[in-house]
Structures are given as C-alpha cells and as structure tokens.
N, C-alpha and C positions, 0 to 999 in steps of 0.2 A: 652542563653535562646532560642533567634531563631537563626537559620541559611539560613538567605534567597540564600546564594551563596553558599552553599552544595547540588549538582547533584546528583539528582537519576540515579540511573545504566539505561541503558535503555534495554528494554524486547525484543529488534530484532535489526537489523542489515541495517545497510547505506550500500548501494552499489552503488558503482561507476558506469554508462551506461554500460559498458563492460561487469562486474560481472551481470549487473542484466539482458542485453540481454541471456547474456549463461545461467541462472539460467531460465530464465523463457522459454526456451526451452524445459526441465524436462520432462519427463514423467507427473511426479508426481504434475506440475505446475498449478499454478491458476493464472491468472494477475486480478487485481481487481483495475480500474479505480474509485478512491471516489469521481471526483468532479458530478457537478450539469451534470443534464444530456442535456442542452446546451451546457457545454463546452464539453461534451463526445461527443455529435453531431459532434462538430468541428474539429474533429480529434482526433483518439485512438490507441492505441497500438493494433497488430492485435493480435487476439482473445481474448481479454480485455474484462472484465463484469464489467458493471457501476453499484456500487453500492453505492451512496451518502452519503459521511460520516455526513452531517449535515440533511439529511431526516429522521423524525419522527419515522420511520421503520429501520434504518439501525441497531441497533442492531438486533432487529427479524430476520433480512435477514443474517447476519454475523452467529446466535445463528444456524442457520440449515445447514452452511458448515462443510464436516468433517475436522475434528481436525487432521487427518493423509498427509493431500498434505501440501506443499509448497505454502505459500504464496505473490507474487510479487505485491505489492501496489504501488501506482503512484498518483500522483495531480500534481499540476500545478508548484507547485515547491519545495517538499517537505515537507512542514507543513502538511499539511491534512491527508496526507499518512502517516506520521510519529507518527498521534495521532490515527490515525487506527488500524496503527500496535501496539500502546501501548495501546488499547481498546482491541483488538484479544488478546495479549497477558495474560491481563487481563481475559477475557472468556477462559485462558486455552490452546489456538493455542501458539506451540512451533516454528514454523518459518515460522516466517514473516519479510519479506523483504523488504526493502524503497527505493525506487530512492530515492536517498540523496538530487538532486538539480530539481527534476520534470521530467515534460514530456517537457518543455519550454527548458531545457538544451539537448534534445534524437538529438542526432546527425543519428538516422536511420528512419526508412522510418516511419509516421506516415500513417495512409490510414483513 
C-alpha cells in the first residue's frame, strides 16, 4: 500500500568539493549560496549570489534565472542546497548542482 523506504530518483547531481570547484568555474556557471544571508555574510564562495532558500521570495527570485546556465548550489551542509536543487528542477532547470556535504566541509578559500 505505502512505501515509505522507496527513493525518489533525484533531479540533479552531488558533487564532491573537487567536481564542484572545477564546475563552478564554467563559463556558463552560476553559484547560488541558499542560506540566510547572515550566514552568507559570514563567509561565501567567491562570486556566490545569496539567494535564501527558506525566504518568502525565493521562488520569484529562482523563477527569473535562465534556465540554459549551470547551476552550483551550496548551504551549510548540504540539505538546503539539495532541496533547491530539487525545487529548480522542479521549475524546469536541467542542471543543478549540490555540494553534497556544504560549504562547512570546502577545504578552499572561503573570502
């Protein structure tokens, strides 16, 4: 009847610090920092755009990126980003990208 222990496929992709430093160097790239923008304050991936996955706005803000770049999402330790990337995917963006363990695990330079 249910199946509470049957996984949905997921709509984007974990990457490892490595994968997602070389990815999000792209041309085509976007890095999109979801937490609160306190913790953006506190240190961000450089050229990161904070866009708060739990603020009132954040789909409106999402709904007016194009749909044709590359996506690199980041939180604090992967949850956030990984419901972001499954909301974009949702709205239709075809790749989207998760630091799989956050920006707490980024062994490079935060500024």
């Amino acid at each position: 009847m249910f199946n509470f222990f049957r996984t949905q496929p997921k709509n984007y992709t974990d990457l490892s610090n490595e994968d997602f430093k070389k990815g999000m160097t792209a041309p085509d790239a976007v890095v999109i920092d979801v937490r609160t923008a306190g913790e953006f304050q506190s240190g961000k991936l450089k050229g990161a755009r904070n866009i708060d996955l739990m603020s009132r706005n954040f789909m409106a803000q999402v709904q007016n990126l194009p749909k044709d770049k590359k996506y690199y999402i980041y939180c604090r330790s992967g949850n956030r980003s990984g419901q972001a990337c499954e909301v974009m995917a949702e709205m239709g963006f075809e790749n989207t990208y998760n630091l799989a363990n956050g920006i707490m695990s980024w062994p490079y330079e935060v500024v």
